[in-house]
N, CA, C and O atoms as a GROMACS GRO file, in nm:
protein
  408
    1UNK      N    1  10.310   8.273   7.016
    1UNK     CA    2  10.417   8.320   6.929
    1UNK      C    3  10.528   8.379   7.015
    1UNK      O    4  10.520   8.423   7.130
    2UNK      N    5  10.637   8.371   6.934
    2UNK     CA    6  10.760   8.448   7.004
    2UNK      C    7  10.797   8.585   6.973
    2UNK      O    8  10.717   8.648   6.904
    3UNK      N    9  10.898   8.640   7.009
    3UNK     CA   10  10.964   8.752   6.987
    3UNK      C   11  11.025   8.709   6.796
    3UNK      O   12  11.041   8.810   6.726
    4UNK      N   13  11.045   8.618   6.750
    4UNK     CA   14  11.114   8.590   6.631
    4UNK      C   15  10.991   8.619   6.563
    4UNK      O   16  11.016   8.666   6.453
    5UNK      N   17  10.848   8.608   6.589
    5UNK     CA   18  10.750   8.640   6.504
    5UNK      C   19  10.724   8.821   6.534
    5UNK      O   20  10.702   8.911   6.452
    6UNK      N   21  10.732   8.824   6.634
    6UNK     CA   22  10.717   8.969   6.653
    6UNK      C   23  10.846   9.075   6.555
    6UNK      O   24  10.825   9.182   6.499
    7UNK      N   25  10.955   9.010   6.560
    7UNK     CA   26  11.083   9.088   6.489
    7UNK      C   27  11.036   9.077   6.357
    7UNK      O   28  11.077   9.166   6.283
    8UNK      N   29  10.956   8.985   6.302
    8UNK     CA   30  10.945   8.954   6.174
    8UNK      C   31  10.808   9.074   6.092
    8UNK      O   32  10.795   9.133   5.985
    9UNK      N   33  10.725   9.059   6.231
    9UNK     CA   34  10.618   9.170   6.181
    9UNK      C   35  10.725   9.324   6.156
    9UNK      O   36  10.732   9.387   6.051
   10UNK      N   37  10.781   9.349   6.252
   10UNK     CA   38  10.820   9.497   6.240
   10UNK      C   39  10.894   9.485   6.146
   10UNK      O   40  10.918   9.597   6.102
   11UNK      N   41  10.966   9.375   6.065
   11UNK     CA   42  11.076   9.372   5.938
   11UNK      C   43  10.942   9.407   5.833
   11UNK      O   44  10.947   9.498   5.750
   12UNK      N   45  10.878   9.360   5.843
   12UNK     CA   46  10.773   9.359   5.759
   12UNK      C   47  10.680   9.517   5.750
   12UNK      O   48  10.634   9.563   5.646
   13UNK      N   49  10.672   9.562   5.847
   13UNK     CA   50  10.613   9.713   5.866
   13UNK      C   51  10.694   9.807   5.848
   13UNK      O   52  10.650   9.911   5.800
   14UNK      N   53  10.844   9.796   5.880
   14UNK     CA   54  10.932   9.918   5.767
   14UNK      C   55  10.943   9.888   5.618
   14UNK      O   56  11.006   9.970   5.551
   15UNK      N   57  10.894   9.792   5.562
   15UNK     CA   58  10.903   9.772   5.469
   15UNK      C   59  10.796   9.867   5.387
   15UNK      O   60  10.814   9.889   5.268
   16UNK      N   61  10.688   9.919   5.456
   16UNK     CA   62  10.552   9.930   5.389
   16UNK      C   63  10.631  10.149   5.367
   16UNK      O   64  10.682  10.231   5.444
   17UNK      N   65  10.591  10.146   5.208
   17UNK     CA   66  10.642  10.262   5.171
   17UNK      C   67  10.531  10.381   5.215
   17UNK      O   68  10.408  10.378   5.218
   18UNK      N   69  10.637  10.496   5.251
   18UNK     CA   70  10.538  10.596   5.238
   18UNK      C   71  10.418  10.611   5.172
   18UNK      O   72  10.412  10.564   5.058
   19UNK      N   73  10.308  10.673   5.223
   19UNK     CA   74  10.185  10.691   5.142
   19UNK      C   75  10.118  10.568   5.114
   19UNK      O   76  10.019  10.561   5.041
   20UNK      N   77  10.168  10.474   5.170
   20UNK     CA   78  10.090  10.317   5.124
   20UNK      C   79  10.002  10.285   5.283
   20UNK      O   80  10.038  10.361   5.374
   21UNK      N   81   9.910  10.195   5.315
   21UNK     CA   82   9.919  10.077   5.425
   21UNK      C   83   9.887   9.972   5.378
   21UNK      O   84   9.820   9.943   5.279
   22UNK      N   85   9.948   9.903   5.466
   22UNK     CA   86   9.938   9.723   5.467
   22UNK      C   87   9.781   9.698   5.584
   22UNK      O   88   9.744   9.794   5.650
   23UNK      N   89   9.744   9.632   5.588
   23UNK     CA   90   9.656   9.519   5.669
   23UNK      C   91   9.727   9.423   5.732
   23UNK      O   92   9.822   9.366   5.679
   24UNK      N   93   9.670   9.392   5.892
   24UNK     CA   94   9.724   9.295   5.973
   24UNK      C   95   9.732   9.193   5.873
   24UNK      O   96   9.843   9.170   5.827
   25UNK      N   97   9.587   9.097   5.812
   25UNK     CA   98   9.647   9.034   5.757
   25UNK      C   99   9.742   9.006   5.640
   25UNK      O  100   9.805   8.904   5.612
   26UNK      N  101   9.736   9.115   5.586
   26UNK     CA  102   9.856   9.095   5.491
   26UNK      C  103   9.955   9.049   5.524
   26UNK      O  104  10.016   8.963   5.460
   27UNK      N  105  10.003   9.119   5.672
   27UNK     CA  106  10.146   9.156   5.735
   27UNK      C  107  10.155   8.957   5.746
   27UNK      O  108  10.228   8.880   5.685
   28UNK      N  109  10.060   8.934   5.837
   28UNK     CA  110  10.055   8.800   5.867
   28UNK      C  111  10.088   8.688   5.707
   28UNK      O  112  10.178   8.607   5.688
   29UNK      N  113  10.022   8.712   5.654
   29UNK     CA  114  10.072   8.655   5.494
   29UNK      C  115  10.229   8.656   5.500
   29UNK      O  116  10.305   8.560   5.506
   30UNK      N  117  10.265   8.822   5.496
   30UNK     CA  118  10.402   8.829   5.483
   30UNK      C  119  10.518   8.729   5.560
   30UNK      O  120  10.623   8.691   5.509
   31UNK      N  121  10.489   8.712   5.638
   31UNK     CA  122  10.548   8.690   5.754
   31UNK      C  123  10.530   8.546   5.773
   31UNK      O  124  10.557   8.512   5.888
   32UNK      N  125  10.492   8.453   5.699
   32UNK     CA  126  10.442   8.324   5.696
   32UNK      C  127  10.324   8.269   5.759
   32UNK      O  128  10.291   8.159   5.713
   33UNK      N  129  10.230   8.327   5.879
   33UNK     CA  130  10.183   8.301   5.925
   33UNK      C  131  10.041   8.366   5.917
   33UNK      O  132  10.002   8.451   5.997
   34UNK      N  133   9.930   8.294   5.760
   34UNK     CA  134   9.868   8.410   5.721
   34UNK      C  135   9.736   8.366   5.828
   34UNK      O  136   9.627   8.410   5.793
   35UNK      N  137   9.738   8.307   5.917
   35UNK     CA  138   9.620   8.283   6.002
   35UNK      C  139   9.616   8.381   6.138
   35UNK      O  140   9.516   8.399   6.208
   36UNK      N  141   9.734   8.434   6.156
   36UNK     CA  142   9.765   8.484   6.263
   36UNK      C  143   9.790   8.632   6.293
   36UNK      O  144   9.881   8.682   6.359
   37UNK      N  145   9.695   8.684   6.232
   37UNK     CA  146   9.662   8.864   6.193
   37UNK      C  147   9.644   8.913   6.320
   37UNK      O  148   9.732   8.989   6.359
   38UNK      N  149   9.528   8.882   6.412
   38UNK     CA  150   9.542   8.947   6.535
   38UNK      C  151   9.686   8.953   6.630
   38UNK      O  152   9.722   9.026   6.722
   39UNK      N  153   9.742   8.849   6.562
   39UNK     CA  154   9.887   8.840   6.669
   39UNK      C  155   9.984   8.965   6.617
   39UNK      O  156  10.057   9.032   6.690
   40UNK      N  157   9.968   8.981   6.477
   40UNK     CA  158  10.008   9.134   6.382
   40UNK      C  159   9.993   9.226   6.516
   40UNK      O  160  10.096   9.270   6.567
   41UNK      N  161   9.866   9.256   6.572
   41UNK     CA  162   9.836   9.375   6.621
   41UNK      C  163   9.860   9.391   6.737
   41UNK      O  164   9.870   9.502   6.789
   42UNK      N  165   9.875   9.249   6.814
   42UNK     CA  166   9.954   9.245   6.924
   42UNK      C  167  10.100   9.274   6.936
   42UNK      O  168  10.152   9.351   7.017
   43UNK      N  169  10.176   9.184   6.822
   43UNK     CA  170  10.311   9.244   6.827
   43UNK      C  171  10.348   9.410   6.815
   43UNK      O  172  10.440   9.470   6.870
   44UNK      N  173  10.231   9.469   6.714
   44UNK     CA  174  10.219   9.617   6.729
   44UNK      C  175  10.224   9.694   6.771
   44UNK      O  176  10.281   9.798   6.738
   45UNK      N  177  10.116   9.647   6.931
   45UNK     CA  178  10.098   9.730   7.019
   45UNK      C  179  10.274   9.719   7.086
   45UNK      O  180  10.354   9.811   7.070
   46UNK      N  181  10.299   9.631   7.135
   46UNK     CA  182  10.402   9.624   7.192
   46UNK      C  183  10.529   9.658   7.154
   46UNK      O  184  10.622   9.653   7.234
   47UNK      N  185  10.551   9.709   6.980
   47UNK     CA  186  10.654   9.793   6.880
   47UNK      C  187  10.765   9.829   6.955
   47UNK      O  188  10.878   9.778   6.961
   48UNK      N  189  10.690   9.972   7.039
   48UNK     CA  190  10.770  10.044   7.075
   48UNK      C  191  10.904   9.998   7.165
   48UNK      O  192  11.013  10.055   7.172
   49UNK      N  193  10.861   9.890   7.224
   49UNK     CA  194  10.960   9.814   7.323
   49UNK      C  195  11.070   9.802   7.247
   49UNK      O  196  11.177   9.823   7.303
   50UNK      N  197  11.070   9.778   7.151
   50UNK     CA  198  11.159   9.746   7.008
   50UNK      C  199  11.239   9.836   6.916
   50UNK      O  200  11.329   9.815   6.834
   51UNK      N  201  11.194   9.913   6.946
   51UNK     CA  202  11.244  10.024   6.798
   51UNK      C  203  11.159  10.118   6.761
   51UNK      O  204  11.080  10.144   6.852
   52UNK      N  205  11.141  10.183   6.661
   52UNK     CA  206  11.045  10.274   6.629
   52UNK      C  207  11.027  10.224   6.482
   52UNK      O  208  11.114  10.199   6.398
   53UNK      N  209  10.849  10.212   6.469
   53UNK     CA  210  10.821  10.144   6.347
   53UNK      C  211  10.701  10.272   6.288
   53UNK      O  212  10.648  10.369   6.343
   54UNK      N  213  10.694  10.218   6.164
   54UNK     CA  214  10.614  10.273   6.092
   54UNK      C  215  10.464  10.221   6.120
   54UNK      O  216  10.382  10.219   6.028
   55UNK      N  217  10.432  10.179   6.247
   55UNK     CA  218  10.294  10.126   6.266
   55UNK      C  219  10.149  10.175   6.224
   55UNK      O  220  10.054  10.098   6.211
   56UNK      N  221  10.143  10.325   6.202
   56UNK     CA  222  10.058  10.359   6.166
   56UNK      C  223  10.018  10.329   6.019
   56UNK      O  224   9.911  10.358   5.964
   57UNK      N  225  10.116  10.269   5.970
   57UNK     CA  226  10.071  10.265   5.822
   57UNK      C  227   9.967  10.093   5.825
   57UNK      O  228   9.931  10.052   5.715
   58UNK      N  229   9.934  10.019   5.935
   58UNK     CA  230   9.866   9.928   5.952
   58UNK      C  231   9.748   9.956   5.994
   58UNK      O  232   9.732  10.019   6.098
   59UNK      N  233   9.636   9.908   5.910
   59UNK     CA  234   9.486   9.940   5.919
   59UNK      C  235   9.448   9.819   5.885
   59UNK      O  236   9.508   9.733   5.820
   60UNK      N  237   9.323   9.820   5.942
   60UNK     CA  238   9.223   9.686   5.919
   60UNK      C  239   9.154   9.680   5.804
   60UNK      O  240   9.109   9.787   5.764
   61UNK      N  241   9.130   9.565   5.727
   61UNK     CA  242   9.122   9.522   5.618
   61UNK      C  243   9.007   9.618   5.543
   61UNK      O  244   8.980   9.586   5.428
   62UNK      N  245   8.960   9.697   5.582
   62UNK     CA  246   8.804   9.736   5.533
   62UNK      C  247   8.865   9.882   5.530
   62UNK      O  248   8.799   9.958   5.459
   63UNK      N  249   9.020   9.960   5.614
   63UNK     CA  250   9.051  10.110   5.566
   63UNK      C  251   9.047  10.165   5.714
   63UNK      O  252   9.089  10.274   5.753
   64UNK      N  253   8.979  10.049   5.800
   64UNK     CA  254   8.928  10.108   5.954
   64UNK      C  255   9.077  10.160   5.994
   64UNK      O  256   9.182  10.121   5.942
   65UNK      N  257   9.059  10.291   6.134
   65UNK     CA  258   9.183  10.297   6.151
   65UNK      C  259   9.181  10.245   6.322
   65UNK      O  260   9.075  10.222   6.380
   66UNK      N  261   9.266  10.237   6.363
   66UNK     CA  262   9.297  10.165   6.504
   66UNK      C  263   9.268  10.254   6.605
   66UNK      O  264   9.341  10.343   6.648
   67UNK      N  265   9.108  10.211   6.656
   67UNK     CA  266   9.065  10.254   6.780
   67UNK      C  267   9.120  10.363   6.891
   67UNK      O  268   9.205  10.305   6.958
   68UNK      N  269   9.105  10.474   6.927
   68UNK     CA  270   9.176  10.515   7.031
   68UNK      C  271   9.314  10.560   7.018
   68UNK      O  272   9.385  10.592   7.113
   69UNK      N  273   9.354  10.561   6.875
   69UNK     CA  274   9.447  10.588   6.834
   69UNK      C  275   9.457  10.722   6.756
   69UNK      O  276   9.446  10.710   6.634
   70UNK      N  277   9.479  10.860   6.811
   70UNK     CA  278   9.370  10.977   6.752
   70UNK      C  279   9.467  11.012   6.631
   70UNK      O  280   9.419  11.053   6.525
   71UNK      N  281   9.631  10.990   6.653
   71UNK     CA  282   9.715  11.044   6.594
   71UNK      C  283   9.740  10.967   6.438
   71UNK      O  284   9.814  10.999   6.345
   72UNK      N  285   9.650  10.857   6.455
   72UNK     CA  286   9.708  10.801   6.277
   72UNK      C  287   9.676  10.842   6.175
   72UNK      O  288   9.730  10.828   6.065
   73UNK      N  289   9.562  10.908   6.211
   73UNK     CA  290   9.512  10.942   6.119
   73UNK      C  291   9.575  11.024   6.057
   73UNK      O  292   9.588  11.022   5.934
   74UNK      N  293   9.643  11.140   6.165
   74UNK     CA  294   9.692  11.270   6.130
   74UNK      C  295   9.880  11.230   6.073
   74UNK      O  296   9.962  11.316   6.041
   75UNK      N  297   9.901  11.103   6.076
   75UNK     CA  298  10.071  11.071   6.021
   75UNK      C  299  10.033  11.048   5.907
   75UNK      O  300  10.102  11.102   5.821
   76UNK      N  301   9.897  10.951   5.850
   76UNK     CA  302   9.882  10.924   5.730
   76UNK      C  303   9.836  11.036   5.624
   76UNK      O  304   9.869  11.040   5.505
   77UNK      N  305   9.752  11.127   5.696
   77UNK     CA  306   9.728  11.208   5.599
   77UNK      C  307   9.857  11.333   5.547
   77UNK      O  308   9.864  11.409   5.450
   78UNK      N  309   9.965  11.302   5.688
   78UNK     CA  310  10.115  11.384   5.600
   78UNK      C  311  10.157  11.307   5.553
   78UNK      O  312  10.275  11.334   5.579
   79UNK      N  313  10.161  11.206   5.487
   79UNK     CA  314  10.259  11.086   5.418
   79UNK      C  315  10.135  11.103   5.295
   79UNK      O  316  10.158  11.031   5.198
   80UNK      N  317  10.000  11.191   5.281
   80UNK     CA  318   9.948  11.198   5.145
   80UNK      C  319   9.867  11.074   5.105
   80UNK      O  320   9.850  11.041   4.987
   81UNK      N  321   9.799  10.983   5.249
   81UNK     CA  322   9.734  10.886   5.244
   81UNK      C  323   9.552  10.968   5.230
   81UNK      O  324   9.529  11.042   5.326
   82UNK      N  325   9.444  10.961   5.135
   82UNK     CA  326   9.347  10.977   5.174
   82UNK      C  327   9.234  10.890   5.228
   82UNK      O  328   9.239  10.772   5.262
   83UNK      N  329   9.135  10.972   5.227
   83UNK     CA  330   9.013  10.919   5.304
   83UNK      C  331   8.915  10.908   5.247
   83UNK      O  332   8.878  10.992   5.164
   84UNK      N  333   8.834  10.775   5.286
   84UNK     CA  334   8.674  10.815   5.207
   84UNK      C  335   8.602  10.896   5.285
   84UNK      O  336   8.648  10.946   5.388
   85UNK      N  337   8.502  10.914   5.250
   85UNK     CA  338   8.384  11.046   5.326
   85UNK      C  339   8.353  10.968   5.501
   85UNK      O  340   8.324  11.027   5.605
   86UNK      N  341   8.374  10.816   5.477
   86UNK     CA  342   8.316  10.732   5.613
   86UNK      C  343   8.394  10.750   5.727
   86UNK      O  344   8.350  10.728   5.840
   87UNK      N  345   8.570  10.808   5.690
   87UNK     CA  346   8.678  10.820   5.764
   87UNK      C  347   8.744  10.678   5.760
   87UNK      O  348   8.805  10.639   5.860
   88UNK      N  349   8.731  10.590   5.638
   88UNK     CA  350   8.850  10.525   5.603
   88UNK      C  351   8.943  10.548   5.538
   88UNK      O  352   8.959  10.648   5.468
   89UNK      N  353   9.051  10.418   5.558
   89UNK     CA  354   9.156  10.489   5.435
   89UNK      C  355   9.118  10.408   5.274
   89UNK      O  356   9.104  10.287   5.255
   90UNK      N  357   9.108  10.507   5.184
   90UNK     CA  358   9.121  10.451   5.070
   90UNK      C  359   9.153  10.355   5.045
   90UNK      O  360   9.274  10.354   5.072
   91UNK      N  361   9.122  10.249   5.002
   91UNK     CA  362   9.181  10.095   4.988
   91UNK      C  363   9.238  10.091   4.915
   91UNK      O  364   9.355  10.054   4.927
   92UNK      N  365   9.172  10.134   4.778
   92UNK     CA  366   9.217  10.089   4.630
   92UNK      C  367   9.324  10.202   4.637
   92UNK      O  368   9.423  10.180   4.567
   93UNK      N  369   9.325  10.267   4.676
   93UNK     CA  370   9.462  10.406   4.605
   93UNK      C  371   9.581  10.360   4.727
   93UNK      O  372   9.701  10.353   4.701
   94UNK      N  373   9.535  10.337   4.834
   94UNK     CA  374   9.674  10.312   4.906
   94UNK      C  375   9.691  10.174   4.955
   94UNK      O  376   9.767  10.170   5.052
   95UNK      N  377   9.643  10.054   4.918
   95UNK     CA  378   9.684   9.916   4.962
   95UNK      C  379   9.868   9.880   4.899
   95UNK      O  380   9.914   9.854   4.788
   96UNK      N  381   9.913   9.893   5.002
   96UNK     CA  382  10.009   9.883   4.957
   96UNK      C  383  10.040   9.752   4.820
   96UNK      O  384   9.961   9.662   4.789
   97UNK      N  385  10.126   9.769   4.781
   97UNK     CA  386  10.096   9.680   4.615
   97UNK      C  387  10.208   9.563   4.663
   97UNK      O  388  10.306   9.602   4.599
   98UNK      N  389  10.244   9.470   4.720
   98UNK     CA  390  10.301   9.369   4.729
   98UNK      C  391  10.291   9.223   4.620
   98UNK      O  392  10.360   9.121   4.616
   99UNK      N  393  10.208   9.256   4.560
   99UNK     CA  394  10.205   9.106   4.434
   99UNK      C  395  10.157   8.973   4.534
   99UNK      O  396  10.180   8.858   4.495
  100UNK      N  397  10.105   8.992   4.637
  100UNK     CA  398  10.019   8.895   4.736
  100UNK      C  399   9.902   8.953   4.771
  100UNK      O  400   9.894   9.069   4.813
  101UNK      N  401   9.788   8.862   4.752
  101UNK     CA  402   9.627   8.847   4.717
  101UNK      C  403   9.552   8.847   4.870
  101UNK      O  404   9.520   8.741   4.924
  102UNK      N  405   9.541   8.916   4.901
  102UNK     CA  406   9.409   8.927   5.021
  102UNK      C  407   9.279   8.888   5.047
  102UNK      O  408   9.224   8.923   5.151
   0.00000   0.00000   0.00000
């Protein structure tokens, strides 16, 4: 993939409203390319080169939050995102609501 797919994820990750997250693959849905979710998390990591995105609001499909990453937890829970008891994020209360099927 290129940088035109990478610009397209981060168009796609300011999009995701406060208090919500999206899933790589969603993002990948969004973005036309719904096979290509891990490439989501690659363009991710590499964000910052870019701009400043709302990345933390991207979690893995099951609520998991991103490895080694100590601080997401602590942006989502000020944006009023909760948790189940396991230390995921709520699925059903914060999947972000886009009208596209996962």
């Amino acid at each position: 993939m290129n940088e035109e797919f990478y610009f397209n994820v981060y168009a796609v990750v300011e999009e995701i409203p406060v208090g919500s997250v999206a899933t790589y693959q969603l993002i990948a849905r969004l973005c036309g390319h719904e096979k290509n979710s891990r490439l989501v998390g690659r363009a991710l990591r590499y964000a910052g080169l870019y701009g400043s995105f709302p990345c933390h609001r991207v979690v893995h499909s099951d609520g998991k939050l991103v490895e080694g990453w100590m601080e997401q937890r602590a942006l989502l829970e000020e944006e009023g995102v909760r948790f189940l008891k396991n230390g995921k994020v709520d699925m059903r209360r914060h999947l972000w609501k886009t009208g596209i099927t996962i």
